[in-house]
Backbone as ProteinMPNN parsed JSONL, in Angstrom:
{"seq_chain_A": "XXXXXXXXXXXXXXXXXXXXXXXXXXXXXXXXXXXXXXXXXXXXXXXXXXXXXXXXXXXXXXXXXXXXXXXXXXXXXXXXXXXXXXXXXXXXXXXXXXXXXXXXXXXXXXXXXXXXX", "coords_chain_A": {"N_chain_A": [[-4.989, 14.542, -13.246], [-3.808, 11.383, -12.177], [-1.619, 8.918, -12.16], [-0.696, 5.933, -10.652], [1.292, 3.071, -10.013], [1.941, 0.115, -8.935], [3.863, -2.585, -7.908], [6.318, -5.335, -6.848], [4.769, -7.137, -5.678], [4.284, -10.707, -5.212], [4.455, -14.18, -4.797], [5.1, -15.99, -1.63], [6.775, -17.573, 1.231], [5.392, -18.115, 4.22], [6.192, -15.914, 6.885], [8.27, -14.91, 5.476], [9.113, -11.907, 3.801], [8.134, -8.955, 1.927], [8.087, -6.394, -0.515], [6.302, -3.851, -1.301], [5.852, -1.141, -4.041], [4.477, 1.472, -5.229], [4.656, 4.027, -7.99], [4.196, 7.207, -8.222], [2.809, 9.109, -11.117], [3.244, 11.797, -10.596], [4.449, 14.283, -8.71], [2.768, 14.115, -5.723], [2.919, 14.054, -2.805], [2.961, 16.063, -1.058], [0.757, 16.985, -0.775], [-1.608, 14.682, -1.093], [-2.998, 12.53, 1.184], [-1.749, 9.338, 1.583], [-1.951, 5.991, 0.482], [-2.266, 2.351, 1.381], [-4.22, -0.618, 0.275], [-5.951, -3.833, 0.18], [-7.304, -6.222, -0.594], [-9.0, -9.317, -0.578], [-9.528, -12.148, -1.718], [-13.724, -13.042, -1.86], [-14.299, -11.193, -0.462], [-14.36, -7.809, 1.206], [-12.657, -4.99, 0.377], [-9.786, -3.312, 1.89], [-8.64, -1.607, 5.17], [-4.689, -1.37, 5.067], [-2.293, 0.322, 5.62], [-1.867, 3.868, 6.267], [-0.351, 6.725, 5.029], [0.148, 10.366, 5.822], [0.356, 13.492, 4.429], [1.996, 15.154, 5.923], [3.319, 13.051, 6.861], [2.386, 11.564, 9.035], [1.186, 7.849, 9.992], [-0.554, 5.352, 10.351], [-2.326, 2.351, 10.896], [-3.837, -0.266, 9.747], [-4.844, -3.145, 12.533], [-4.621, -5.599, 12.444], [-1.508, -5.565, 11.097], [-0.131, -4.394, 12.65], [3.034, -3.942, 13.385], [4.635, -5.584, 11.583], [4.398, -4.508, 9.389], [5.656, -1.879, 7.129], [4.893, 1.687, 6.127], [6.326, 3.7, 3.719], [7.908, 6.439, 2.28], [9.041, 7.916, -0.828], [10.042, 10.793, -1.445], [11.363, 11.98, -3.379], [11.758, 10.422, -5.634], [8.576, 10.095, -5.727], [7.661, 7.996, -4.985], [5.587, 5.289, -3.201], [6.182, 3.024, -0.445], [5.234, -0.145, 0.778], [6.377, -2.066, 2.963], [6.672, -5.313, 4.259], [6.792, -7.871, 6.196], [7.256, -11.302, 8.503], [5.472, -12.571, 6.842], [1.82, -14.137, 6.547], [-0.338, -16.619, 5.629], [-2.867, -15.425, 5.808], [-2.485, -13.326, 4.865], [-2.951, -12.901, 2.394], [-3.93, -11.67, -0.716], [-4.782, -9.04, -3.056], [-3.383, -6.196, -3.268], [-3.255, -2.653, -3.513], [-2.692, 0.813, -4.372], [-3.173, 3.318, -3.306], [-4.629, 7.049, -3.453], [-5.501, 10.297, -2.195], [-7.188, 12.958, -1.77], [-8.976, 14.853, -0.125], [-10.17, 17.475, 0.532], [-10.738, 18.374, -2.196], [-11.719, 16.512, -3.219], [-10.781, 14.287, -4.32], [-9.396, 11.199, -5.614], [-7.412, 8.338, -6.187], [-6.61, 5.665, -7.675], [-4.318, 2.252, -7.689], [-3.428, -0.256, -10.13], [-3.384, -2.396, -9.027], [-1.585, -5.138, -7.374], [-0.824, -8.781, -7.112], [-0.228, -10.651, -3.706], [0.553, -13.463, -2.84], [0.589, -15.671, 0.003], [2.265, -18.279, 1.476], [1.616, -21.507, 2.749]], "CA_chain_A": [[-4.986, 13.083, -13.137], [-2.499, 11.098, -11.058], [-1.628, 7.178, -11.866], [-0.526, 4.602, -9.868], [1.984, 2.074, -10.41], [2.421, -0.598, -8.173], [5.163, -3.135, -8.299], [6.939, -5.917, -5.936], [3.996, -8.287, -5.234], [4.735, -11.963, -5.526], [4.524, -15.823, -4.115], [6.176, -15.545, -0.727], [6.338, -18.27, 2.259], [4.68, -17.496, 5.434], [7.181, -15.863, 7.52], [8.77, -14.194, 4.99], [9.11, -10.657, 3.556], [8.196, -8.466, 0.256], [8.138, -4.835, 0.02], [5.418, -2.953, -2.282], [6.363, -0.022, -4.146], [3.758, 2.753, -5.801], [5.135, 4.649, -8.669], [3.199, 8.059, -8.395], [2.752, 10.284, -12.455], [3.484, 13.445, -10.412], [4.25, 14.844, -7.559], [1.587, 14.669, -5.385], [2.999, 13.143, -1.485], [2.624, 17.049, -0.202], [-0.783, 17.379, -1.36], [-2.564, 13.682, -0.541], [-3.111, 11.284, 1.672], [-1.234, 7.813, 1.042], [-2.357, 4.444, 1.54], [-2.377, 0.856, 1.033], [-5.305, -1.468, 0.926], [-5.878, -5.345, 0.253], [-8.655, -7.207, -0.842], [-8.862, -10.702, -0.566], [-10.855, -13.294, -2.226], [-14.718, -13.304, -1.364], [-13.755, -9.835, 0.786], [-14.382, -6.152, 0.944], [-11.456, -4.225, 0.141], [-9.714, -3.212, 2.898], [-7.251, -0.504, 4.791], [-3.247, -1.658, 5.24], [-1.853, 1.481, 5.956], [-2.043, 4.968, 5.157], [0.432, 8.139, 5.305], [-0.547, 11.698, 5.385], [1.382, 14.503, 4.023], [2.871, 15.656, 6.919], [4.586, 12.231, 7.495], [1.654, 10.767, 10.125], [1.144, 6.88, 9.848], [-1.67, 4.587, 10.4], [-1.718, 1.087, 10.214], [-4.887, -1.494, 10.492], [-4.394, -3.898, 13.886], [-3.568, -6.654, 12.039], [-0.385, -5.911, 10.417], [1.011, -3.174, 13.132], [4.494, -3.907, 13.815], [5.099, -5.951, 10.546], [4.375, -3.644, 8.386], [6.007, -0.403, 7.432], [4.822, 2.416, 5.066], [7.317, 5.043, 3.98], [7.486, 7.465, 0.807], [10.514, 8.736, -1.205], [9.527, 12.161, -2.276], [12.37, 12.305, -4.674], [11.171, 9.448, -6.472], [7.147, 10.031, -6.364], [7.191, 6.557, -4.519], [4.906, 5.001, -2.027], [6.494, 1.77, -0.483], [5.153, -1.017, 1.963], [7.48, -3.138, 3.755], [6.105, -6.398, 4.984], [8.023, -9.054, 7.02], [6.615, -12.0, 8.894], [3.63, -12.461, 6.297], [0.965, -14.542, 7.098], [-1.291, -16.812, 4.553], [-3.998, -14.47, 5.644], [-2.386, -12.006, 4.181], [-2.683, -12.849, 1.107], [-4.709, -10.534, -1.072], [-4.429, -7.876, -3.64], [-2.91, -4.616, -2.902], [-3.834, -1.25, -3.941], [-1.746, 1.968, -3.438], [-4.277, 4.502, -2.892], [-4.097, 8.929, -3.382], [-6.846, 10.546, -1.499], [-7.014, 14.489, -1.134], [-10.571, 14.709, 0.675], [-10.439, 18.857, 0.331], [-10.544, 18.374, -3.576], [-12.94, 15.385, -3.775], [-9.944, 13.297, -5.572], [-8.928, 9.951, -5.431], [-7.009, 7.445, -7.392], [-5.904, 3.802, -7.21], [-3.875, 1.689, -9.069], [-4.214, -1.601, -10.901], [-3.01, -3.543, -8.053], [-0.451, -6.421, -7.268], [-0.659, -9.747, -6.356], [0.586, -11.016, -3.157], [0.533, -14.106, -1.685], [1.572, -16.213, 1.073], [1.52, -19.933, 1.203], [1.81, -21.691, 4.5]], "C_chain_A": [[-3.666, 12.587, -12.558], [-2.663, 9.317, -11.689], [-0.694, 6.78, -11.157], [0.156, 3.485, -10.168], [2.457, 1.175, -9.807], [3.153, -1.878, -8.582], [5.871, -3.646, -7.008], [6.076, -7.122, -5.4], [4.319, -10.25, -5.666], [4.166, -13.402, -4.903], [5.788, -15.468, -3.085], [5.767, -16.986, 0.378], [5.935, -17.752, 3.554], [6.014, -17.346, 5.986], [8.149, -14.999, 6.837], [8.728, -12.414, 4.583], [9.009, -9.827, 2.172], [7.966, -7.087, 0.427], [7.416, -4.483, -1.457], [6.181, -1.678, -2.657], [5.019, 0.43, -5.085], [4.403, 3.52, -6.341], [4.057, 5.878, -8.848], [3.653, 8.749, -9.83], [3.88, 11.55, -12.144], [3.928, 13.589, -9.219], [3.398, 15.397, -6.322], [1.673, 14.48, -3.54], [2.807, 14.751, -0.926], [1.304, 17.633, -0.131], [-1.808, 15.891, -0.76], [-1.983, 12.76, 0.48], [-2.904, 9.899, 0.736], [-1.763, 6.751, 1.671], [-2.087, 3.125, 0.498], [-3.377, -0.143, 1.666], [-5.523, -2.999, 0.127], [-7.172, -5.63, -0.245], [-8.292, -9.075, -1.37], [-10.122, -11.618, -1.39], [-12.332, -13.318, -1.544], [-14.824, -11.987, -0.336], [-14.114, -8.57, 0.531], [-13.013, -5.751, 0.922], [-11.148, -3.281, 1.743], [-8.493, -2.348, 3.587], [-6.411, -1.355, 5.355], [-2.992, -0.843, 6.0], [-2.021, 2.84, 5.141], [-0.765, 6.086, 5.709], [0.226, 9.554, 4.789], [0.592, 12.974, 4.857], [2.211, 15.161, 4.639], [3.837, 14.21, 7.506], [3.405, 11.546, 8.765], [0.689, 9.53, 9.502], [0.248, 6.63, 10.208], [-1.708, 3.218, 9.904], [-2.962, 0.039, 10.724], [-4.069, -2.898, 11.704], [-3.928, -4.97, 13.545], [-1.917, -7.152, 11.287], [0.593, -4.747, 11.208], [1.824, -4.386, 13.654], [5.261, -5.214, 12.81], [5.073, -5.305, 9.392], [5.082, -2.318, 8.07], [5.488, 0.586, 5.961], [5.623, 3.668, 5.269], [6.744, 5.042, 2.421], [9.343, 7.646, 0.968], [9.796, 9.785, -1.754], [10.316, 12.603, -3.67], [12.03, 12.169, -5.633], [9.362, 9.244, -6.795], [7.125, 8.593, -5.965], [6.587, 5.995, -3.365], [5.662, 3.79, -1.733], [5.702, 0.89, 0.529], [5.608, -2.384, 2.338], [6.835, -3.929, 4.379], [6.678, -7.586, 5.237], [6.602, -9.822, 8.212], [4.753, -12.412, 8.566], [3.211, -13.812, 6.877], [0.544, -15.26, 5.694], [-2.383, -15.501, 4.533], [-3.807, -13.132, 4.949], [-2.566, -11.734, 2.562], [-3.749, -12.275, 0.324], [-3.796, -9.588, -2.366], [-3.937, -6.487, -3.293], [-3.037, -3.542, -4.017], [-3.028, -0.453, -3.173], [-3.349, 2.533, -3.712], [-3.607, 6.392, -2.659], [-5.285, 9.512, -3.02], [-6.194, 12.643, -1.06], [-8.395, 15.031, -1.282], [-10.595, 16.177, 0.54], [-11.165, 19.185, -1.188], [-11.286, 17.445, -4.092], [-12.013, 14.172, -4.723], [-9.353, 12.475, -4.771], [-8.322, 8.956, -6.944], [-6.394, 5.836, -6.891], [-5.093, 3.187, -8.576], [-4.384, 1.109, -8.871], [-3.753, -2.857, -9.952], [-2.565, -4.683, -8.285], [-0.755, -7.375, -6.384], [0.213, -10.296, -4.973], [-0.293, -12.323, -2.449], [1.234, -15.258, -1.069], [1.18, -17.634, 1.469], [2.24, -20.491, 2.702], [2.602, -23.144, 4.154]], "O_chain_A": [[-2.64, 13.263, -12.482], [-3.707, 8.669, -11.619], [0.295, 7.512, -11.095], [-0.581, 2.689, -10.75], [3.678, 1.143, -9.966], [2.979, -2.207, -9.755], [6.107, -2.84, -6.108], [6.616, -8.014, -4.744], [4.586, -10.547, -6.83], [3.013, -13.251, -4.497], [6.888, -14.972, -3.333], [4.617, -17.425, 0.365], [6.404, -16.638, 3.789], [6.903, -18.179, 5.809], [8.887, -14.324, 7.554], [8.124, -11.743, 5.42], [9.857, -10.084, 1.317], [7.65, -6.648, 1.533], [7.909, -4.798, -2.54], [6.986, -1.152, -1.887], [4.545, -0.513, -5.718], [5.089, 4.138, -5.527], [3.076, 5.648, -9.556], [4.854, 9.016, -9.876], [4.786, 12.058, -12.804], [3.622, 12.609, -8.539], [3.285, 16.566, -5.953], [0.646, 14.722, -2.906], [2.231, 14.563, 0.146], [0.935, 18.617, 0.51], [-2.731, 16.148, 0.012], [-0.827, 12.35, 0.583], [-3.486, 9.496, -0.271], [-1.995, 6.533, 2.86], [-1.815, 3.032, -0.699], [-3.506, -0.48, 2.843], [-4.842, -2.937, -0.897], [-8.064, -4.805, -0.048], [-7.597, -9.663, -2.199], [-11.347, -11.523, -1.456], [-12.198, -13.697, -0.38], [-15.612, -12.064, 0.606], [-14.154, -8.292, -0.668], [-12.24, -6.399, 1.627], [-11.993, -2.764, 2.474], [-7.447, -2.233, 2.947], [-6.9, -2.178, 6.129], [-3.347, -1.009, 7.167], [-2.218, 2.997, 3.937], [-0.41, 6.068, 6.888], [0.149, 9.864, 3.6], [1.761, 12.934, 5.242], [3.135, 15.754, 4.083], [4.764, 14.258, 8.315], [4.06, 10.842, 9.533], [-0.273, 9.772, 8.772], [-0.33, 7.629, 10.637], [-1.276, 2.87, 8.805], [-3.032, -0.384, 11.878], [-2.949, -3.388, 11.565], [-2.947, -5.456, 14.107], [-1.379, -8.233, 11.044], [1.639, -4.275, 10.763], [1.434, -5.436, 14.164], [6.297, -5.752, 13.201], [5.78, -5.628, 8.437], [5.025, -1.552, 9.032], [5.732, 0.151, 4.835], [5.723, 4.412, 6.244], [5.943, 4.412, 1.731], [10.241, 7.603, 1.809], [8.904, 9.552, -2.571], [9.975, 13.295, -4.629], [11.864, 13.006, -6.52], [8.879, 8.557, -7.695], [6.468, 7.891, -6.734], [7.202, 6.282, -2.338], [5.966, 3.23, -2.786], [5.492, 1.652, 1.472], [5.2, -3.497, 2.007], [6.206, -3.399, 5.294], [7.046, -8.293, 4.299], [5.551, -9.313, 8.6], [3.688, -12.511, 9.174], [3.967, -14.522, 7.539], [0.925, -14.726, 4.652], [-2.658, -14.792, 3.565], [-4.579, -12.237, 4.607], [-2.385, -10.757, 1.835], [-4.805, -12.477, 0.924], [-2.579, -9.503, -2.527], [-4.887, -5.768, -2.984], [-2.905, -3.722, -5.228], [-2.662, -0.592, -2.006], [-4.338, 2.039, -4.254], [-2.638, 6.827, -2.036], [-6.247, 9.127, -3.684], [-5.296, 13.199, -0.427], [-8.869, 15.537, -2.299], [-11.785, 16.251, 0.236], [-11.997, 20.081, -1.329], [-11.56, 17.436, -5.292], [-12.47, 13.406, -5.572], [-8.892, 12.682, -3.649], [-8.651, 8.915, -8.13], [-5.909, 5.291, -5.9], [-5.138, 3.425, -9.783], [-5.353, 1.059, -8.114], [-3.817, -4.052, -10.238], [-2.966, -5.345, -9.243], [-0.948, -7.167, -5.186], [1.425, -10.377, -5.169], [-1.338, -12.288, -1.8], [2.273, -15.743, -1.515], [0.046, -18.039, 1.722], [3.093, -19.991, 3.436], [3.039, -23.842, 5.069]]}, "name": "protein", "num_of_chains": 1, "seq": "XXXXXXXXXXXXXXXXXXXXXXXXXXXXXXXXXXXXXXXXXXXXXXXXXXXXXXXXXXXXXXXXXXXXXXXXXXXXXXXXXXXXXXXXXXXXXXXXXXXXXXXXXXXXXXXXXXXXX"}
């Protein structure tokens, strides 16, 4: 089992910046696939970004080149960096642990963010 601890979500003005963090149990960033996904009011849940164990990024079209996802391996931490938010952005966030060989997945309890215009 693996949990999920996310942390940094808030009330932000459009234009501004907040940075997510994911507290992983264990040690798991050489073993799964990382991500971050959103869900919004009235919405399907939805992908952010993801990072794979080797360090290769991915980032849905609406938030490339404001967004950044990195990892500390030290720390068992997922982060996502977000600058020039948007109202639309506003939504729930979910870290996400995905290792598709093994059939396992986990999510946290997800953080509020949003962005008032």
């Amino acid at each position: 089992q693996v949990q999920l601890v996310e942390s940094g979500g808030g009330l932000v003005q459009a234009g501004g910046s907040l940075r997510l963090s994911c507290a992983a149990s264990r040690s798991i960033f050489s073993y799964y696939t990382m991500g971050w996904y959103r869900q919004a009011p009235g919405k399907q849940r939805e992908l952010v970004a993801t990072i794979t164990s080797g360090g290769s990024t991915n980032y849905a079209d609406s938030v490339k080149g404001r967004f950044t996802i990195s990892r500390d391996n030290a720390k068992n931490t997922l982060y996502l960096q977000m600058h020039t938010l948007k109202p639309e952005d506003t939504a729930v966030y979910y870290c996400n642990a995905r290792r598709i060989a093994y059939n396992a997945e986990y999510w946290g309890q997800g953080t509020q963010v949003t962005v008032s215009s």
